[in-house]
PQR file of N, CA, C, O and H, with PARSE charges and radii, in Angstrom:
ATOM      1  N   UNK A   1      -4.156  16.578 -13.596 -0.4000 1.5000
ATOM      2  CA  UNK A   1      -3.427  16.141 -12.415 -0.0000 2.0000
ATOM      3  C   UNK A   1      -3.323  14.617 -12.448  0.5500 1.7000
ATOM      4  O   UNK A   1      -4.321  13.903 -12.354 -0.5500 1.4000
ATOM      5  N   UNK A   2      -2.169  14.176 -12.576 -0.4000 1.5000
ATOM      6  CA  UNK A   2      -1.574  12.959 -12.679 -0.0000 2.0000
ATOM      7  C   UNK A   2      -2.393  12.105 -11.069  0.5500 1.7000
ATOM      8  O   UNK A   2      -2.710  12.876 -10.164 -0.5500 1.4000
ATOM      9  H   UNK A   2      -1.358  14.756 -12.653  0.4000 1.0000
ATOM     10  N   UNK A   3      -2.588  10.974 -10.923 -0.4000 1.5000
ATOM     11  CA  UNK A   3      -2.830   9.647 -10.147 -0.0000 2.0000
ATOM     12  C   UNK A   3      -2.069  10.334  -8.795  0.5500 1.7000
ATOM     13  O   UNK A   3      -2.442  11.101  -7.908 -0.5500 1.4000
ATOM     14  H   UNK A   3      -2.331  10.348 -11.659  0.4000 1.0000
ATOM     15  N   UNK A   4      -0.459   9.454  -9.208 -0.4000 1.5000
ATOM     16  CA  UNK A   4       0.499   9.745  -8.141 -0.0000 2.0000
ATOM     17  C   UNK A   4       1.202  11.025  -8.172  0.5500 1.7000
ATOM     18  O   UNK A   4       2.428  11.024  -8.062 -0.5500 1.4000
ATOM     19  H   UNK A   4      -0.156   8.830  -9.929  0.4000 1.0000
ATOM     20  N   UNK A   5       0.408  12.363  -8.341 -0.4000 1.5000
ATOM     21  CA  UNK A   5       1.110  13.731  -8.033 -0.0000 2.0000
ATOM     22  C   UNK A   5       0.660  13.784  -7.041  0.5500 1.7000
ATOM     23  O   UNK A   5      -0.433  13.485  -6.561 -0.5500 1.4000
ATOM     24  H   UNK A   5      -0.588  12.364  -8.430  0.4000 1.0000
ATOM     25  N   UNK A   6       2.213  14.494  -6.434 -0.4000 1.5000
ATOM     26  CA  UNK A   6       1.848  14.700  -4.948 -0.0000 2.0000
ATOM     27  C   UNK A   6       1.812  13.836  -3.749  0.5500 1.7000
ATOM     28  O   UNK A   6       1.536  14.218  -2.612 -0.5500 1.4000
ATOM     29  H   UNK A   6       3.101  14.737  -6.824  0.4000 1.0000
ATOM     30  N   UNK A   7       2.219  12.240  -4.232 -0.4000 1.5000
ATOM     31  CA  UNK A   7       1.906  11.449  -3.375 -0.0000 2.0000
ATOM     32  C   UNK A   7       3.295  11.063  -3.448  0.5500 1.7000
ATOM     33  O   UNK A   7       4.058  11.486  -4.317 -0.5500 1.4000
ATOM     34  H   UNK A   7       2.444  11.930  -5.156  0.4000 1.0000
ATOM     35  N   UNK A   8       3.642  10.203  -2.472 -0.4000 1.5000
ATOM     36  CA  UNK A   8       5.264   9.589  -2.261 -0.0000 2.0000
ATOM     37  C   UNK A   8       4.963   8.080  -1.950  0.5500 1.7000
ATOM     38  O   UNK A   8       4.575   7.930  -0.792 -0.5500 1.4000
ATOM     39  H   UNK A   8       3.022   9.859  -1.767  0.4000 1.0000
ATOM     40  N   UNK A   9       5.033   7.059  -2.597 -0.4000 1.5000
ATOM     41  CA  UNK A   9       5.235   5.737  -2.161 -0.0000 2.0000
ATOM     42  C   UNK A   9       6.471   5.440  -2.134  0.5500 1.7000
ATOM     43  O   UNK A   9       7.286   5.986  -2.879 -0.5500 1.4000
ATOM     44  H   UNK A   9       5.349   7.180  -3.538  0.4000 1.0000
ATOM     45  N   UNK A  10       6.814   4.426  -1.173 -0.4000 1.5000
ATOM     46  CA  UNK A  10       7.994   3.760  -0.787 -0.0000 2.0000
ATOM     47  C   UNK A  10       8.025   2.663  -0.569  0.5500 1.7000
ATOM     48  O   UNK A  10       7.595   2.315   0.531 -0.5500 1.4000
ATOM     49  H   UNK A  10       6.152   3.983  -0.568  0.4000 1.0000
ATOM     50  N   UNK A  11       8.450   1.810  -1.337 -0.4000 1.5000
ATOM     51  CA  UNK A  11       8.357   0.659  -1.386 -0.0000 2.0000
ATOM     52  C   UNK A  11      10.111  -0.264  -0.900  0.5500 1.7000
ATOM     53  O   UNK A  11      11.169   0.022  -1.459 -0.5500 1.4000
ATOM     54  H   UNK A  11       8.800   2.093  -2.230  0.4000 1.0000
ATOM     55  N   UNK A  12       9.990  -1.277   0.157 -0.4000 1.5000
ATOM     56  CA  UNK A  12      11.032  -1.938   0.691 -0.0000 2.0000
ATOM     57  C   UNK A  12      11.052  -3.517   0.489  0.5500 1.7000
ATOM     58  O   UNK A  12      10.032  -4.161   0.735 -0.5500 1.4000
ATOM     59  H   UNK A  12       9.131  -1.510   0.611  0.4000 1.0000
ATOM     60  N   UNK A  13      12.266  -4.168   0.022 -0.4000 1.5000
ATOM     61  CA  UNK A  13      12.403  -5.602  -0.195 -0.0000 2.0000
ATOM     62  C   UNK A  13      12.984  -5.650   1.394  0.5500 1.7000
ATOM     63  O   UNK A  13      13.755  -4.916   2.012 -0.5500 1.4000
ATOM     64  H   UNK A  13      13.094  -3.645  -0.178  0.4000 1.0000
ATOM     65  N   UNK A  14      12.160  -6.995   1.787 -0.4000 1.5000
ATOM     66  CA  UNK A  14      12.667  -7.313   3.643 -0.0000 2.0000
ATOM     67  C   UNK A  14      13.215  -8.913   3.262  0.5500 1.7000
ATOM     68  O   UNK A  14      12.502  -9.672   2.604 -0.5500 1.4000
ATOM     69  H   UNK A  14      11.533  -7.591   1.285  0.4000 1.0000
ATOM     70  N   UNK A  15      14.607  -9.323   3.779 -0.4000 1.5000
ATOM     71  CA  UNK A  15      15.241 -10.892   3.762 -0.0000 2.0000
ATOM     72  C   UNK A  15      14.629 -11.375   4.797  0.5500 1.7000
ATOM     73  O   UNK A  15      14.671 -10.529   5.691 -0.5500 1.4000
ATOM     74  H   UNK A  15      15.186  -8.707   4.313  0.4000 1.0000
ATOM     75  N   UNK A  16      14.041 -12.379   5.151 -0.4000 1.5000
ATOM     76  CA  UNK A  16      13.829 -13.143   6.280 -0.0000 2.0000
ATOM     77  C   UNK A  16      12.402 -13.786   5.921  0.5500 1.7000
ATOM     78  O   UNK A  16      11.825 -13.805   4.834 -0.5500 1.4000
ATOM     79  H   UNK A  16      14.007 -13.067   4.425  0.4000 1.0000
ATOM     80  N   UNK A  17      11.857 -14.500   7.630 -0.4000 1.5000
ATOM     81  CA  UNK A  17      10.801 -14.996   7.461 -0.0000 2.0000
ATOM     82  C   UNK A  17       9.669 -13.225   7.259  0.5500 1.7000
ATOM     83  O   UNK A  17       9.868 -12.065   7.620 -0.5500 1.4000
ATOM     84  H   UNK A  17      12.325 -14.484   8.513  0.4000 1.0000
ATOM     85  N   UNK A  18       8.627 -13.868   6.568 -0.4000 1.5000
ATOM     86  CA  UNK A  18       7.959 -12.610   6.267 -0.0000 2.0000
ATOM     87  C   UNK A  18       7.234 -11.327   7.543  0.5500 1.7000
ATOM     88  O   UNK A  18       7.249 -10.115   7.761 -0.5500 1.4000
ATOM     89  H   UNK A  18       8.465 -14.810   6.275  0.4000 1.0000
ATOM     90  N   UNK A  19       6.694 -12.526   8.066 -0.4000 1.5000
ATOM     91  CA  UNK A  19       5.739 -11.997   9.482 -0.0000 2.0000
ATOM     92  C   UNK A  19       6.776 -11.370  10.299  0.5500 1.7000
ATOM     93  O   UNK A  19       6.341 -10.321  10.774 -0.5500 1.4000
ATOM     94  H   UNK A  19       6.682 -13.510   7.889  0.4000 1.0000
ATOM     95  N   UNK A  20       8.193 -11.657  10.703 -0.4000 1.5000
ATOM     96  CA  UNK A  20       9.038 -11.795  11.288 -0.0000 2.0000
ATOM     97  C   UNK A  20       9.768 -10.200  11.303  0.5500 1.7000
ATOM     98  O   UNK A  20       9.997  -9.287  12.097 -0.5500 1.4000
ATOM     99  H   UNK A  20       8.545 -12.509  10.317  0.4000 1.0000
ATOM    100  N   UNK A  21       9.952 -10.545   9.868 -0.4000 1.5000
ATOM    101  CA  UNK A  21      10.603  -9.108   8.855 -0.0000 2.0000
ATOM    102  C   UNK A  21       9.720  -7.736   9.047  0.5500 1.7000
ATOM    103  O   UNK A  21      10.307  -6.731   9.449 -0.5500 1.4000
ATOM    104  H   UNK A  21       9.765 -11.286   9.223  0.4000 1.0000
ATOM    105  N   UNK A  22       8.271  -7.686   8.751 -0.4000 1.5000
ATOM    106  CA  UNK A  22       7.413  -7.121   8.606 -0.0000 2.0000
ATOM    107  C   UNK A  22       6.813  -6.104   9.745  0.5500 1.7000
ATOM    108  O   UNK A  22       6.523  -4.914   9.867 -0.5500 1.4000
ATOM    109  H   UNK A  22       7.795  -8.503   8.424  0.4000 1.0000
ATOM    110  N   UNK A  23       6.809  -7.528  10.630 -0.4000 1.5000
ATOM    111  CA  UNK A  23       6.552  -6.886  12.459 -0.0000 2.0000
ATOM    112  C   UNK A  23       7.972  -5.645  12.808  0.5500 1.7000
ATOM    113  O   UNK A  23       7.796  -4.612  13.454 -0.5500 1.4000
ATOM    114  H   UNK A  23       7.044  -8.495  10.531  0.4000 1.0000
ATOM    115  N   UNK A  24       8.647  -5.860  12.506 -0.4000 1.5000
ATOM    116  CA  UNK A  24      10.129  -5.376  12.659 -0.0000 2.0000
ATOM    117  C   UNK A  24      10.409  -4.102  12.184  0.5500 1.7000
ATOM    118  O   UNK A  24      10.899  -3.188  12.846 -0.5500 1.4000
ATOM    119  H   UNK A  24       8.789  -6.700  11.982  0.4000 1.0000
ATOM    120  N   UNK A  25      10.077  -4.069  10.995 -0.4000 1.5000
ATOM    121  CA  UNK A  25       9.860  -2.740   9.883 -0.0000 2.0000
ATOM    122  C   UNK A  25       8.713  -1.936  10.329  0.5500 1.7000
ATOM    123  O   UNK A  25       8.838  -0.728  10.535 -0.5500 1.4000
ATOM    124  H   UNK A  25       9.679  -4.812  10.456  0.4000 1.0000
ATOM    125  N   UNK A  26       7.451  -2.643  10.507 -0.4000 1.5000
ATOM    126  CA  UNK A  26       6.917  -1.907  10.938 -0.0000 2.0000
ATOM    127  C   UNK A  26       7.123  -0.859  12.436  0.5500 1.7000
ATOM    128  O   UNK A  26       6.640   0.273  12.422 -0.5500 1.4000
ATOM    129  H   UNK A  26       7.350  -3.624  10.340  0.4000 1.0000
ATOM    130  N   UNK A  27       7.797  -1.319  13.545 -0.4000 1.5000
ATOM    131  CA  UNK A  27       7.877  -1.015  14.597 -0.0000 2.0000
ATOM    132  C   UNK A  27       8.938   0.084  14.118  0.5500 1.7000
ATOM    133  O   UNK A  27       8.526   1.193  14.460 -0.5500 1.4000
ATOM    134  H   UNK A  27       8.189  -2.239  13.557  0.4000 1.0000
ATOM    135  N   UNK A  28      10.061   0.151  13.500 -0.4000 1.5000
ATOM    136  CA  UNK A  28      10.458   1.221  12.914 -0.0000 2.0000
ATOM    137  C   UNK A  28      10.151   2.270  12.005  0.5500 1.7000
ATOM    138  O   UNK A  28      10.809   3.305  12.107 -0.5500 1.4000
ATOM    139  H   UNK A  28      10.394  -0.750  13.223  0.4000 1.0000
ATOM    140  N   UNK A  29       9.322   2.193  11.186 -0.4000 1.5000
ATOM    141  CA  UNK A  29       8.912   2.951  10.023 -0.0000 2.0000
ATOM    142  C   UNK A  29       7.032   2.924   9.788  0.5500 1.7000
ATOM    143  O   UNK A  29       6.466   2.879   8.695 -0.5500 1.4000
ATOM    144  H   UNK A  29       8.787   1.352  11.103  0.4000 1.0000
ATOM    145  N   UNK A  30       6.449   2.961  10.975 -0.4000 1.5000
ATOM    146  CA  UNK A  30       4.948   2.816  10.558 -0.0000 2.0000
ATOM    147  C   UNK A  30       4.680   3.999   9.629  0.5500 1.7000
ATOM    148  O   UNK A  30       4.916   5.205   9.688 -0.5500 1.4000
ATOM    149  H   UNK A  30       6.908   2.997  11.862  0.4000 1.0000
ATOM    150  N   UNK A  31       3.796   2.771   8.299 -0.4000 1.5000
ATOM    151  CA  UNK A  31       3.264   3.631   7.172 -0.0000 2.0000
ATOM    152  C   UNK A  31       1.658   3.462   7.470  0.5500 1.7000
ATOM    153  O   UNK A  31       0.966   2.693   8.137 -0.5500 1.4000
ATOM    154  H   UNK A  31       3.604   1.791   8.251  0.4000 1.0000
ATOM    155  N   UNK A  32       1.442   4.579   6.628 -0.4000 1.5000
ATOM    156  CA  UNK A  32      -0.066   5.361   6.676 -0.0000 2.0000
ATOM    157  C   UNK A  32      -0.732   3.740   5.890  0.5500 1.7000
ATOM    158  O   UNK A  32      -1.932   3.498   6.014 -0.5500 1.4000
ATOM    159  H   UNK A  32       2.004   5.204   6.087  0.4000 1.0000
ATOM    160  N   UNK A  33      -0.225   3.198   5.467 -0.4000 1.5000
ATOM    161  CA  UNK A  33      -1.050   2.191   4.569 -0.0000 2.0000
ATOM    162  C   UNK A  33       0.251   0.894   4.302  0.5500 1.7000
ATOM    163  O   UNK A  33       1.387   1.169   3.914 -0.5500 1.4000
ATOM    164  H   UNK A  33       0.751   3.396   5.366  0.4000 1.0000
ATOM    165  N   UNK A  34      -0.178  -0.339   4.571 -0.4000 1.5000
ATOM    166  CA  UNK A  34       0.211  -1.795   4.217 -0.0000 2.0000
ATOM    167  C   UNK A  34      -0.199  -2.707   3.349  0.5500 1.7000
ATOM    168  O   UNK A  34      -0.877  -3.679   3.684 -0.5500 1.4000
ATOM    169  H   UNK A  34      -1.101  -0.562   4.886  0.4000 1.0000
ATOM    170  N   UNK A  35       0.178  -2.467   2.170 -0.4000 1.5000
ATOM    171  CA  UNK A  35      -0.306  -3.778   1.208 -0.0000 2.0000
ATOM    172  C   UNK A  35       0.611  -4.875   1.259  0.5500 1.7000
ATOM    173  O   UNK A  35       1.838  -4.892   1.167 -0.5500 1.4000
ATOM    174  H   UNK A  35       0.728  -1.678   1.898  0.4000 1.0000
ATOM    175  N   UNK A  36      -0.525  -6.114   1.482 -0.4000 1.5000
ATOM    176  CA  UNK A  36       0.336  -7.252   1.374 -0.0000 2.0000
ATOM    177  C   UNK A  36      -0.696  -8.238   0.592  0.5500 1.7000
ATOM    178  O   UNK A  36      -1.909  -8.031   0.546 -0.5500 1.4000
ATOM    179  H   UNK A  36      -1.522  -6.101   1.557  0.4000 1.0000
ATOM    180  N   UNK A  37      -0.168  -9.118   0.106 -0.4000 1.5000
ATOM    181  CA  UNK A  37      -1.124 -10.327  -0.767 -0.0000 2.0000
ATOM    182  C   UNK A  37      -1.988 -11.288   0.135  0.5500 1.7000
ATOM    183  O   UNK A  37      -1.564 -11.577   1.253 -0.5500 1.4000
ATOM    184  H   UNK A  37       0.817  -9.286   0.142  0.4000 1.0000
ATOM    185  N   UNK A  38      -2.976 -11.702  -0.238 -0.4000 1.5000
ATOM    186  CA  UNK A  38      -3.727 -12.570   0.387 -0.0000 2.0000
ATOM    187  C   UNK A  38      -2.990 -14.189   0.885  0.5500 1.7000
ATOM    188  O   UNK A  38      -3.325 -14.739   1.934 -0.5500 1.4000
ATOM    189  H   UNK A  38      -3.321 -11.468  -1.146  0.4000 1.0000
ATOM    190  N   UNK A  39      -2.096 -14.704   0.048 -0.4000 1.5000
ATOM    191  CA  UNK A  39      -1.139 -15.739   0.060 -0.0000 2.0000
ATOM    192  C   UNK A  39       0.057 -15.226   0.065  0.5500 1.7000
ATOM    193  O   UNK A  39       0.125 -14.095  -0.416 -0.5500 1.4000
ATOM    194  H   UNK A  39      -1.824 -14.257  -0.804  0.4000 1.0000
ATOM    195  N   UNK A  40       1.373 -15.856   0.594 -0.4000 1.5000
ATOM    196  CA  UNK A  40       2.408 -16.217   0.135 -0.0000 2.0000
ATOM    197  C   UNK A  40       3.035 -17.083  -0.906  0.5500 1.7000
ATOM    198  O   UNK A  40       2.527 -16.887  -2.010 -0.5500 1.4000
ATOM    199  H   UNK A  40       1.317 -16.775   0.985  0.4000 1.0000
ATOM    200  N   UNK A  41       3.989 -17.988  -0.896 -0.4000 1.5000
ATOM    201  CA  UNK A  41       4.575 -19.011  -1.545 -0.0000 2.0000
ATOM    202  C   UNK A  41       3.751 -20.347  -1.207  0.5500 1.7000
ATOM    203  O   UNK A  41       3.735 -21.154  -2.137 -0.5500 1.4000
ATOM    204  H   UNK A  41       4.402 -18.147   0.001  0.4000 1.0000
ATOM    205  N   UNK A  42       3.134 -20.687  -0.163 -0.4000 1.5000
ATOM    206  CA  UNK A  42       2.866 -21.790   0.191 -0.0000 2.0000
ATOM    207  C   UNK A  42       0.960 -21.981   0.654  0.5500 1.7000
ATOM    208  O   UNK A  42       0.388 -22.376   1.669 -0.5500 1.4000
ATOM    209  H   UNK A  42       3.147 -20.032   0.592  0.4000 1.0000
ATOM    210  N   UNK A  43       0.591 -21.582  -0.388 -0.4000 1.5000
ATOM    211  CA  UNK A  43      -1.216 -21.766  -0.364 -0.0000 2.0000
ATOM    212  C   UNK A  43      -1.653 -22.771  -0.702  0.5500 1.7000
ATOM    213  O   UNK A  43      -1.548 -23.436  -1.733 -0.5500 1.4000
ATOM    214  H   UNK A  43       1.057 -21.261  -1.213  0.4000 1.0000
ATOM    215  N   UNK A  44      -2.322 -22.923   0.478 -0.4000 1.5000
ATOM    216  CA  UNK A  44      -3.320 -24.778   0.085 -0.0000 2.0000
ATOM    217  C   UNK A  44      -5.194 -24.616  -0.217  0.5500 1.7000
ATOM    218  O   UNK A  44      -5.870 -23.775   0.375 -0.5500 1.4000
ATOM    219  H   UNK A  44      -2.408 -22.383   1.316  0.4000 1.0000
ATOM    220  N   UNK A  45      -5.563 -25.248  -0.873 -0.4000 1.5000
ATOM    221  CA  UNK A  45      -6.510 -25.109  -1.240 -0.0000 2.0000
ATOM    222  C   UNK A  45      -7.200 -24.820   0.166  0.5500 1.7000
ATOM    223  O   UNK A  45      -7.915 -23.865  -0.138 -0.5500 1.4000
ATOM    224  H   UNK A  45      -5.013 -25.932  -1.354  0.4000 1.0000
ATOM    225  N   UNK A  46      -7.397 -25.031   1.354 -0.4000 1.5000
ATOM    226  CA  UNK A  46      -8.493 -25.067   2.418 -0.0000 2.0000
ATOM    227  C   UNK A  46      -7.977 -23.795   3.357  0.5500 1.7000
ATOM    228  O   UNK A  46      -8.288 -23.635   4.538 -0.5500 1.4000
ATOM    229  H   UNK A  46      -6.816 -25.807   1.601  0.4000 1.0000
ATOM    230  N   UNK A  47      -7.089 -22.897   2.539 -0.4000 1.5000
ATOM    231  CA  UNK A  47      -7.043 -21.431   3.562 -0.0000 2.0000
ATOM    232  C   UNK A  47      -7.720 -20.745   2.989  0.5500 1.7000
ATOM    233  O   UNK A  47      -7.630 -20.626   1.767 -0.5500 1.4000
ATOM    234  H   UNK A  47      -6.837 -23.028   1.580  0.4000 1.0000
ATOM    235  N   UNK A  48      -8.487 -20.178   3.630 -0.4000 1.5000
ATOM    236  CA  UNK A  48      -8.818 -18.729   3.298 -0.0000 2.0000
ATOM    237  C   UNK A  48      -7.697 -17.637   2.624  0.5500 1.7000
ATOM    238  O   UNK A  48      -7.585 -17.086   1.529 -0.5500 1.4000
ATOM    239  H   UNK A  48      -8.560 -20.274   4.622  0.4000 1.0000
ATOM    240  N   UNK A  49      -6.691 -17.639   4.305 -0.4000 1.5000
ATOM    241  CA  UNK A  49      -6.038 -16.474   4.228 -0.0000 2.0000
ATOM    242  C   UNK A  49      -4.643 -16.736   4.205  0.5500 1.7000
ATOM    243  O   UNK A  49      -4.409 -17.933   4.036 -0.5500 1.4000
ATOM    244  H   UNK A  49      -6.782 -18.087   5.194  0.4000 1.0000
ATOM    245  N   UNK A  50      -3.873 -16.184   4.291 -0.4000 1.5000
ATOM    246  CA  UNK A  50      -2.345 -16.748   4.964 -0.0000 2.0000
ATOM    247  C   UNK A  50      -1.840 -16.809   6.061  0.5500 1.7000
ATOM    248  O   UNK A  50      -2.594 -16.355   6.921 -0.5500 1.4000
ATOM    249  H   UNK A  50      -4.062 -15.212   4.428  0.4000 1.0000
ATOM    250  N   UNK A  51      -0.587 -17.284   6.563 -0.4000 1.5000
ATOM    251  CA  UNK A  51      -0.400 -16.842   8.187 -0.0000 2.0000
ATOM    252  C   UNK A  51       0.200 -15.502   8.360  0.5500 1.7000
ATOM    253  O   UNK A  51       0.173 -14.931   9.450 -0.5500 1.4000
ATOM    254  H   UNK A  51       0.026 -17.653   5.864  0.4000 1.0000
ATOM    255  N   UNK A  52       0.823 -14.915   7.146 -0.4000 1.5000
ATOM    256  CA  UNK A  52       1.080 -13.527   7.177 -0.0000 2.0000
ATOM    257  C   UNK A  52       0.621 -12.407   7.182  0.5500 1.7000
ATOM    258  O   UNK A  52       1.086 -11.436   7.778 -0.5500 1.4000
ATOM    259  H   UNK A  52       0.845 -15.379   6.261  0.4000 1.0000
ATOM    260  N   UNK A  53      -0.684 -12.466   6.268 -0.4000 1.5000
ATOM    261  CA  UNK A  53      -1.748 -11.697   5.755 -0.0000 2.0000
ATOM    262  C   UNK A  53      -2.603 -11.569   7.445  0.5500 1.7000
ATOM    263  O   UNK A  53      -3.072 -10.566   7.982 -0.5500 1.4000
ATOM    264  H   UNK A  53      -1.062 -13.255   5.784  0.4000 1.0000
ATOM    265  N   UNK A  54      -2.556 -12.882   7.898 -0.4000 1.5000
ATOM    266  CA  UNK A  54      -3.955 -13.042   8.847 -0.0000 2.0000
ATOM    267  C   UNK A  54      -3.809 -12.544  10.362  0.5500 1.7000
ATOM    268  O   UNK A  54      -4.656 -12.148  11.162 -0.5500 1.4000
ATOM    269  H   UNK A  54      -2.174 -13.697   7.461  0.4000 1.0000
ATOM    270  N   UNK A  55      -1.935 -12.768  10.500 -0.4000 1.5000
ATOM    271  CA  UNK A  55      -1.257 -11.771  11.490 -0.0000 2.0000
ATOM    272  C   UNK A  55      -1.405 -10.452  11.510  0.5500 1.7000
ATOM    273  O   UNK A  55      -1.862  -9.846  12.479 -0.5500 1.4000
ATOM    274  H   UNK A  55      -1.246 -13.090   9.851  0.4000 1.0000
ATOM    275  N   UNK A  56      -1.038  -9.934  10.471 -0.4000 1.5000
ATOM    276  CA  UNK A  56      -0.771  -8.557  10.408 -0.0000 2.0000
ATOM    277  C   UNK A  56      -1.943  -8.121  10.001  0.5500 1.7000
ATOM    278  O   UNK A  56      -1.916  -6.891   9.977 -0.5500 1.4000
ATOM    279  H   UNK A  56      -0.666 -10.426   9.684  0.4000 1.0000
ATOM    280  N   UNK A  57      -3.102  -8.602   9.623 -0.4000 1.5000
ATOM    281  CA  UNK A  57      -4.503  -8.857   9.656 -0.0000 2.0000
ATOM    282  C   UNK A  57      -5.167  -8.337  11.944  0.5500 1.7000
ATOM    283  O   UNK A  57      -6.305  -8.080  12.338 -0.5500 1.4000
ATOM    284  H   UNK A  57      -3.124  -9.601   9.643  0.4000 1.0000
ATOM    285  N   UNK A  58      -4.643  -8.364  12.272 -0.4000 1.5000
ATOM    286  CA  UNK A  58      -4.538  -8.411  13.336 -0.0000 2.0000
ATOM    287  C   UNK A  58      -3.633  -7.866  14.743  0.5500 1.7000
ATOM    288  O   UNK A  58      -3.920  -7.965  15.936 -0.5500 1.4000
ATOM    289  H   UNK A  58      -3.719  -8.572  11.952  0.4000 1.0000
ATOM    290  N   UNK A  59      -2.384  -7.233  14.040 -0.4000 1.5000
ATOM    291  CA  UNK A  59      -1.605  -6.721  14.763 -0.0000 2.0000
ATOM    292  C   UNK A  59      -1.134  -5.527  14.077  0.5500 1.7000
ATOM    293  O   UNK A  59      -0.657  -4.620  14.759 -0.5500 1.4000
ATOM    294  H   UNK A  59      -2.150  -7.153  13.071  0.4000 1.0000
ATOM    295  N   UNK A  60      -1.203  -5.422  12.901 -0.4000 1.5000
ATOM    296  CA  UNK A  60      -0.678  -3.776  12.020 -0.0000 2.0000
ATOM    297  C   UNK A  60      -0.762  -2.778  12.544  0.5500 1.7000
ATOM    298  O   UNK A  60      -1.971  -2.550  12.594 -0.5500 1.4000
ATOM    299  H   UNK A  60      -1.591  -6.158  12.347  0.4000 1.0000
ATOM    300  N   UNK A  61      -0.085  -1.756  13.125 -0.4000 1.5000
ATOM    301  CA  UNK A  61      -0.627  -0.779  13.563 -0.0000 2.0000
ATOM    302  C   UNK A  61      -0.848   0.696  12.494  0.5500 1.7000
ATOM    303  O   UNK A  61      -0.512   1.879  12.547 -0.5500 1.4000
ATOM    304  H   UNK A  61       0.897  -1.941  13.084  0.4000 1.0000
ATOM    305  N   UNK A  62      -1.520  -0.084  11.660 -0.4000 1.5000
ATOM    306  CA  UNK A  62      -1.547   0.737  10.479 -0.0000 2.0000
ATOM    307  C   UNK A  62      -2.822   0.226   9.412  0.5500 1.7000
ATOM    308  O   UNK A  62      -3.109  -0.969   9.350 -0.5500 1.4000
ATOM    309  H   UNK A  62      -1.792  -1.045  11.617  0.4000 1.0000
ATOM    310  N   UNK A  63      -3.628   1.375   8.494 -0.4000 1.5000
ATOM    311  CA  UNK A  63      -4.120   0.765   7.462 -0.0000 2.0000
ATOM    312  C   UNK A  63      -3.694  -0.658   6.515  0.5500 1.7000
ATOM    313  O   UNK A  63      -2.574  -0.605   6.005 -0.5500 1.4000
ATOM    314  H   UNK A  63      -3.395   2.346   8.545  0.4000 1.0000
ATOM    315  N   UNK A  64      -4.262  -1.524   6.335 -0.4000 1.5000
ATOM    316  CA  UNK A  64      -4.172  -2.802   5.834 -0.0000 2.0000
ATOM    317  C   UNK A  64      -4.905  -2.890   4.284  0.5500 1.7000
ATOM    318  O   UNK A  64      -6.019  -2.372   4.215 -0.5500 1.4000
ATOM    319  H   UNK A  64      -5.172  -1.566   6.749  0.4000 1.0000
ATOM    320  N   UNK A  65      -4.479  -3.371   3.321 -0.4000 1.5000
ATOM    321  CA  UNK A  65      -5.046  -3.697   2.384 -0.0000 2.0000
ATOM    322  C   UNK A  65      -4.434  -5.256   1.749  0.5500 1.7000
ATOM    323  O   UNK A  65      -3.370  -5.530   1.195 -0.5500 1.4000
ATOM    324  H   UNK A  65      -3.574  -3.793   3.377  0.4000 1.0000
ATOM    325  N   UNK A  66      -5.362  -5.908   2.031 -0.4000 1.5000
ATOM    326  CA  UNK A  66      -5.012  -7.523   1.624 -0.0000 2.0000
ATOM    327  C   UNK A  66      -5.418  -7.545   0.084  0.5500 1.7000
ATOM    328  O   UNK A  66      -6.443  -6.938  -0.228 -0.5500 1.4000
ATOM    329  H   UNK A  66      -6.227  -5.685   2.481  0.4000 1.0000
ATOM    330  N   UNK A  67      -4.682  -8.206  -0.904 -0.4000 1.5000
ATOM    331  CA  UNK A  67      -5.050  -8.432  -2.351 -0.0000 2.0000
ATOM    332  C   UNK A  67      -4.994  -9.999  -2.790  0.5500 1.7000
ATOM    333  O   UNK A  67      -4.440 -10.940  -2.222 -0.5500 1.4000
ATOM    334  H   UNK A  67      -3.850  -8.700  -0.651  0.4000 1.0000
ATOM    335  N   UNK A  68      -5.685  -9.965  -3.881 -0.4000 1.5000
ATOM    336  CA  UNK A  68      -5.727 -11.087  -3.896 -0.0000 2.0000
ATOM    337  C   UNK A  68      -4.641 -11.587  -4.950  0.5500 1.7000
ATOM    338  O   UNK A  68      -4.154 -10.548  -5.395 -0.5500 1.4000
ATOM    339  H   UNK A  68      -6.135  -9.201  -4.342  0.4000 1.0000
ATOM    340  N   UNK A  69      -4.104 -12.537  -5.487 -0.4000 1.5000
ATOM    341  CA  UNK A  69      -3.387 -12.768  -6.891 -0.0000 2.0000
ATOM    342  C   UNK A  69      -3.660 -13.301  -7.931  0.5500 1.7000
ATOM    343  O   UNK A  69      -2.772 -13.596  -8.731 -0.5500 1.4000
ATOM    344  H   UNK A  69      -4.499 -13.381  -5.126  0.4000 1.0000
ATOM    345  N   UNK A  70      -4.870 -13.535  -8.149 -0.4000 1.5000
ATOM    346  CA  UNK A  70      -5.810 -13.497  -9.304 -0.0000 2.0000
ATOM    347  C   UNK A  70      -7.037 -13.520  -8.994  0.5500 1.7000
ATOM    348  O   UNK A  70      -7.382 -13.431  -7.815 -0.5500 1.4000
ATOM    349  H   UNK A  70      -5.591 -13.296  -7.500  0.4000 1.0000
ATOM    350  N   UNK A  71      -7.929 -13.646 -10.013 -0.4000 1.5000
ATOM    351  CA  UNK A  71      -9.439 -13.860  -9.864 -0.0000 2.0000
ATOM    352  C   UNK A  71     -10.009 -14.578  -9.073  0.5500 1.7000
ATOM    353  O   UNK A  71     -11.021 -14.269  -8.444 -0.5500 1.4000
ATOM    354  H   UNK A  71      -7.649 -13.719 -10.970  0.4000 1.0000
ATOM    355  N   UNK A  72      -9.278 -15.867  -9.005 -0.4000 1.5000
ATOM    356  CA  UNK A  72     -10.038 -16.988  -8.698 -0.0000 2.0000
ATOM    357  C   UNK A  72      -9.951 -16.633  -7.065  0.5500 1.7000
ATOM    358  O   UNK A  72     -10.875 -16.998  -6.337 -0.5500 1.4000
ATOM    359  H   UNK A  72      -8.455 -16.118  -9.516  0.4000 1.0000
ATOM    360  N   UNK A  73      -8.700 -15.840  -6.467 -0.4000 1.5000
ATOM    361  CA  UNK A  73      -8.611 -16.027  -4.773 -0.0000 2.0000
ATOM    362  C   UNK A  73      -9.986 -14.806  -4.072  0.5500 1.7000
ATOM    363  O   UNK A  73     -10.169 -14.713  -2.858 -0.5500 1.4000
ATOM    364  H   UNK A  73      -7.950 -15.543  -7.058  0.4000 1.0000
TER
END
């Protein structure tokens, strides 16, 4: 038995600001599970987290899984 038998992911590209986009989609289409990256485009050495990650960190109405984008985060 294969990984993804049986399972259905769906994956969506959103245009806009991210948090913005995201909140939006979600209120239409809540999924059982949300992966999003620990950063965006614009990470400075003294965040932890992002402002996207740390929102929806906080408002998702759904399972969350934050990742990181390499080792070092």
């Amino acid at each position: 038995m294969g990984l993804t038998e049986g399972i259905e992911v769906k994956s969506t590209l959103l245009a806009g600001k991210a948090y913005d986009e995201i909140e939006k989609y979600l209120d239409k289409e809540p999924p059982s599970l949300l992966v999003v990256s620990r950063f965006g485009a614009h990470k400075t050495d003294e965040q932890d987290i992002g402002n996207t990650a740390e929102n929806l960190l906080r408002l998702a109405p759904c399972n969350l899984l934050i990742t990181g984008s390499s080792p070092a985060d």
